[in-house]
C-alpha positions as CSV (number, residue, x, y, z in Angstrom):
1,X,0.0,0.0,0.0
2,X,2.8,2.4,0.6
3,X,4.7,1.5,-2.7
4,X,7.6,0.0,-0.9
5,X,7.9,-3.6,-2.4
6,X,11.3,-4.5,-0.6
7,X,14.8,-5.0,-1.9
8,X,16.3,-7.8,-4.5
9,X,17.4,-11.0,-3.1
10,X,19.5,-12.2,-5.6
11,X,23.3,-12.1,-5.9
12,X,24.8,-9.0,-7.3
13,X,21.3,-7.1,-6.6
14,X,21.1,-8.1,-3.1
15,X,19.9,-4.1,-1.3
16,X,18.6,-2.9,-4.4
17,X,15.1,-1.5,-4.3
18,X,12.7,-3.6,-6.8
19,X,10.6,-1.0,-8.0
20,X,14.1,0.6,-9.4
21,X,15.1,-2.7,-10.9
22,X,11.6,-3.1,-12.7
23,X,11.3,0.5,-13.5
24,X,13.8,0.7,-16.4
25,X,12.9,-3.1,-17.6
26,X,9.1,-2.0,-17.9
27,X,10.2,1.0,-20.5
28,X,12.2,-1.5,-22.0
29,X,9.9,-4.2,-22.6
30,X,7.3,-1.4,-23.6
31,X,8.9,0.3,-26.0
32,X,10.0,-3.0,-27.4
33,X,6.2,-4.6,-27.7
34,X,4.5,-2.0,-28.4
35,X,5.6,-0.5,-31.8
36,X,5.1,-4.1,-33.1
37,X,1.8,-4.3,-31.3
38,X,0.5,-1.2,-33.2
39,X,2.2,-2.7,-36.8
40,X,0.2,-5.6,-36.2
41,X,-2.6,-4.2,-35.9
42,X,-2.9,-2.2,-39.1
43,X,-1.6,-4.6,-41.1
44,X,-4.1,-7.3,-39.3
45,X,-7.1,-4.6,-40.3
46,X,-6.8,-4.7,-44.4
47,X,-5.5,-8.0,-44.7
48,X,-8.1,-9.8,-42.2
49,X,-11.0,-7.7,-44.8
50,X,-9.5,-8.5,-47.8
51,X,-9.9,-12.0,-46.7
52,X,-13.2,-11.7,-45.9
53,X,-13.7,-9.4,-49.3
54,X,-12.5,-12.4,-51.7
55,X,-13.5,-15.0,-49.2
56,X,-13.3,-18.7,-50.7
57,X,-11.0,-17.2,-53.5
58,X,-7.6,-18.2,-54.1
59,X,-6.2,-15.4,-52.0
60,X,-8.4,-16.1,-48.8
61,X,-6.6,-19.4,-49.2
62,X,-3.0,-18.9,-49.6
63,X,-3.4,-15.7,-47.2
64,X,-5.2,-17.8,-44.7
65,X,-2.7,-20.9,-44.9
66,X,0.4,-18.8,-44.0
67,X,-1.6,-16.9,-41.7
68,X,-2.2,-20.2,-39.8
69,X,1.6,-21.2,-40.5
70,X,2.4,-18.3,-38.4
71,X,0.0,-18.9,-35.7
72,X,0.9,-22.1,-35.0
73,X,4.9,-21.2,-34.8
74,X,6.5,-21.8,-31.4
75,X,8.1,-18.4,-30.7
76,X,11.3,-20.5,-30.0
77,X,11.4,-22.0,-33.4
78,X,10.0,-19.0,-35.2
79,X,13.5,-16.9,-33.0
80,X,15.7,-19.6,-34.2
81,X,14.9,-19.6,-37.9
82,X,14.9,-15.5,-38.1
83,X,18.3,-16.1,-36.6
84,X,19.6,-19.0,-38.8
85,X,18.2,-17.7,-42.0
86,X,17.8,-14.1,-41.5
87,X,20.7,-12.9,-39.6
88,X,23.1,-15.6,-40.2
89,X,22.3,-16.3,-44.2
90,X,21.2,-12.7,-45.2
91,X,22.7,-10.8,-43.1
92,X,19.6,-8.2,-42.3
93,X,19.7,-7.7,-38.6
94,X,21.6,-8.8,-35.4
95,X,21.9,-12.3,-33.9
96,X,21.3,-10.9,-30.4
97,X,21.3,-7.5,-28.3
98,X,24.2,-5.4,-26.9
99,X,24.6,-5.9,-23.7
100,X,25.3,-1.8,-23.2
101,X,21.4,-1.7,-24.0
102,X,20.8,-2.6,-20.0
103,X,22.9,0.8,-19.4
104,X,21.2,2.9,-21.6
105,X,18.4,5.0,-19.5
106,X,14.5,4.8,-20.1
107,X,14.5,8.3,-21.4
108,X,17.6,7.4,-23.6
109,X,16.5,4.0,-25.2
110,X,13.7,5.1,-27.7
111,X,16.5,7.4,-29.0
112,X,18.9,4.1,-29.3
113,X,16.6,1.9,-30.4
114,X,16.5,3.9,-33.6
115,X,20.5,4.5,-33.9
116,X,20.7,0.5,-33.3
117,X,17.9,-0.4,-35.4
118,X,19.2,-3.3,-37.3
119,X,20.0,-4.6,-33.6
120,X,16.4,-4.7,-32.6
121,X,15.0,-5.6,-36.3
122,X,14.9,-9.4,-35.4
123,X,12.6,-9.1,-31.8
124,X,10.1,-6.2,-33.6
125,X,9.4,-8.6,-36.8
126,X,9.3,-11.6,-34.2
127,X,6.5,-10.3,-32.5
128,X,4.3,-8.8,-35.3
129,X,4.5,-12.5,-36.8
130,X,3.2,-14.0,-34.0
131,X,1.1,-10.8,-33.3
132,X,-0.8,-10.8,-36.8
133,X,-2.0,-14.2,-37.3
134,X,-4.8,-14.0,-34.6
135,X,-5.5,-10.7,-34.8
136,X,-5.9,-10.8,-39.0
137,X,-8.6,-13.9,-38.1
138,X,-10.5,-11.8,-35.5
139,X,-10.6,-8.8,-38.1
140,X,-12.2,-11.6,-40.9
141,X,-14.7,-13.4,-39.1
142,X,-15.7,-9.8,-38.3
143,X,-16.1,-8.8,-41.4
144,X,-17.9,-12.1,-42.6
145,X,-20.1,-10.9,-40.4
146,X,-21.0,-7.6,-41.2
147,X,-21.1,-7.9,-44.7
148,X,-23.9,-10.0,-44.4
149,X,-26.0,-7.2,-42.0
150,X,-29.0,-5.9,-43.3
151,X,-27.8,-2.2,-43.0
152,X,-25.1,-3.3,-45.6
153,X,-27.6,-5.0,-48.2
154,X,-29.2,-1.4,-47.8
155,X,-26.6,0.0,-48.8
156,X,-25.5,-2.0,-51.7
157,X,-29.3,-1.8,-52.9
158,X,-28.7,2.0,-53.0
159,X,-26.4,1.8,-55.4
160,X,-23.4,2.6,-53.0
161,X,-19.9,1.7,-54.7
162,X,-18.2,-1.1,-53.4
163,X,-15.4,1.2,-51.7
164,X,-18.0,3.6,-50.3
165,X,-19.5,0.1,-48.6
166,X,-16.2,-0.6,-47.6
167,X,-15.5,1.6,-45.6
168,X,-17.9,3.2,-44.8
169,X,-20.0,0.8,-43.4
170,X,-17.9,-2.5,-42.5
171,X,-14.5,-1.1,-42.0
172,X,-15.3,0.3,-38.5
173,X,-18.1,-2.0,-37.3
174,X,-15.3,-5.3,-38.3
175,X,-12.5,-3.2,-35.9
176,X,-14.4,-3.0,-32.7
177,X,-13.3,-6.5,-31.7
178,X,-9.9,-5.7,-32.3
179,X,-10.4,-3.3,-29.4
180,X,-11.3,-5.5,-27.0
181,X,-8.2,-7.3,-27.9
182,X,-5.3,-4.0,-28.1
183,X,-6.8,-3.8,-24.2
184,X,-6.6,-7.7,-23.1
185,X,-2.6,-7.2,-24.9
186,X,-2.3,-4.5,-22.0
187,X,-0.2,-7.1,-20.2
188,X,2.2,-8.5,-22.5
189,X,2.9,-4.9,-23.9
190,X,4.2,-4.6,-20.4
191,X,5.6,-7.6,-19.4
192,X,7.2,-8.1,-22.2
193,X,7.7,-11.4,-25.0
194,X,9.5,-13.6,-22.4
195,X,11.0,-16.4,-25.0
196,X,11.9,-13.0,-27.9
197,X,13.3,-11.6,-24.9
198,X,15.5,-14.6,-23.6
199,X,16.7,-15.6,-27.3
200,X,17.5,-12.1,-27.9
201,X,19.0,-10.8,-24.9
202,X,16.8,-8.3,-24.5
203,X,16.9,-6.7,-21.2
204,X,13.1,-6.1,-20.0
205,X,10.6,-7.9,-18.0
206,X,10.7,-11.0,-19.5
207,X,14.1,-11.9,-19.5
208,X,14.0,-10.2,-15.1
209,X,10.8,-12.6,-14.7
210,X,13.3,-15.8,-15.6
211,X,16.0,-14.6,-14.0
212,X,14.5,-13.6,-10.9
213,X,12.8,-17.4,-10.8
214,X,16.0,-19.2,-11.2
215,X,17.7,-17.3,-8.6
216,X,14.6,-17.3,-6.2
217,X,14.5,-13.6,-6.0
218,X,10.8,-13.7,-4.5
219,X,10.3,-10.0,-4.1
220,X,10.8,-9.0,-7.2
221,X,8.6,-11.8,-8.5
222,X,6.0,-10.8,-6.5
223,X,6.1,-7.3,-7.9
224,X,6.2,-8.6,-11.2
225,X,2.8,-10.7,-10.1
226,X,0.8,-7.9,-9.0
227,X,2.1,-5.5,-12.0
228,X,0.7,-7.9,-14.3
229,X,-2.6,-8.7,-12.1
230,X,-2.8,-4.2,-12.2
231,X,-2.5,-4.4,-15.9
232,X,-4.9,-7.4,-16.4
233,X,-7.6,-5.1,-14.7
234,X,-6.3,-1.9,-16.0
235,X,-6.9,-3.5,-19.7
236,X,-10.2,-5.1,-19.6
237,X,-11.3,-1.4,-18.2
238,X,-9.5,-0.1,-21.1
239,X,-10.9,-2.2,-23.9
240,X,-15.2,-1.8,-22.0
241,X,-14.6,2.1,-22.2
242,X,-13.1,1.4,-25.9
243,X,-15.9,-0.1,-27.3
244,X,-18.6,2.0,-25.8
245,X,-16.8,5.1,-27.2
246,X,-16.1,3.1,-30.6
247,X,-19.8,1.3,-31.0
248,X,-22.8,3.7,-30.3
249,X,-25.0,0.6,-29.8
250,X,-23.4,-0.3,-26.4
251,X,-24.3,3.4,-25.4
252,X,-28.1,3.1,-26.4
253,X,-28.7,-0.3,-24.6
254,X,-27.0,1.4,-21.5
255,X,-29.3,4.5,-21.4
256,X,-32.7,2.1,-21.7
């Protein structure tokens, strides 16, 4: 209740406050999650409706087979071929992350993230792969949906053209799941893609969350625990007040 969580417990740490060990490994892992979350999710938005757009068609197929290819990666393998094939083969990116990186200052790492780019270019395109699979599904069943809604026939009866129907009028109904979703992410945005982290090096939360469990560093698990259990809360309040600003109907129903 007074925001003092105790001191580290593990070797080399031992004294250390844990909110200042997590402080700097929460920026971390956020800015590391959450530019990848965002990709994800517009390139999950207009490829999820053209799915749904030519649905049964030889593009819904071949989209939809690698989609599920991707999905059903282990984030382990899907780190270790980027890294054999990618990095190793190509040459395009970095095997792993400088160690300096866990010196460099909250406030500083945005700034050297983008001077180190080709250092962090393996972890971002990890996690929008694993990212876009489910939310590109989500975004098609959607729009399956809608397009079959009377409102939509209407409009297509009206003699609306087939971009004006687009989007229009099943462009934004199709993305209000997607919020409900950005808000349930709230967590892993800030705790962090524990396996990317690990094979990577990456100094944020999910790499301090194994650590601190090998060593039995119990205090700074437990703040990890209840900073996740905050955010869990946090983002299901987040994606309610999302959706009843985004879909007008929720808003009706709740003044009857």
């Amino acid at each position: 209740m007074h925001g003092n969580f105790g001191t580290s417990l593990a070797k080399g740490t031992v004294g250390v406050p844990v909110s200042t060990m997590i402080g700097g490994n929460v920026w971390r892992s956020l800015f590391l999650t959450l530019s990848p979350t965002i990709i994800s999710i517009c390139l999950a938005i207009p490829l999820g409706l053209s799915q749904a757009i030519k649905r049964n068609k030889t593009w819904d197929f071949a989209s939809t087979s690698f989609i599920f290819i991707l999905y059903s990666t282990p984030a382990a393998l899907l780190c270790i071929l980027m890294i054999r094939y990618i990095a190793l083969q190509f040459h395009i990116g970095q095997i792993g992350i400088d160690s300096l990186a866990q010196e460099v200052s909250a406030a500083n790492f945005p700034m050297y993230m983008i001077n180190n780019f080709s250092m962090f270019l393996l972890p971002f395109a990890a996690i929008v792969f694993l990212s876009i699979g489910g939310l590109s599904r989500y975004m098609r069943g959607s729009a399956l949906d809608t397009l079959v809604q009377d409102y939509v026939r209407t409009a297509r009866a009206k003699g609306a053209s087939n971009r004006r129907v687009l989007f229009r009028h099943v462009l934004r109904p199709s993305a209000i799941p997607l919020l409900t979703i950005l808000g349930l992410s709230l967590p892993g945005i800030f705790s962090g893609a524990l396996i990317i982290e690990s094979i990577f090096n990456f100094p944020g939360m999910g790499i301090l969350s194994v650590k601190s469990v090998q060593v039995g560093d119990f205090t700074t698990v437990l703040m990890i625990t209840l900073l996740l259990s905050v955010f869990t809360v946090l983002g299901n309040l987040i994606a309610d007040v999302l959706l009843v600003i985004a879909d007008p109907r929720i808003r009706l129903q709740g003044k009857r």
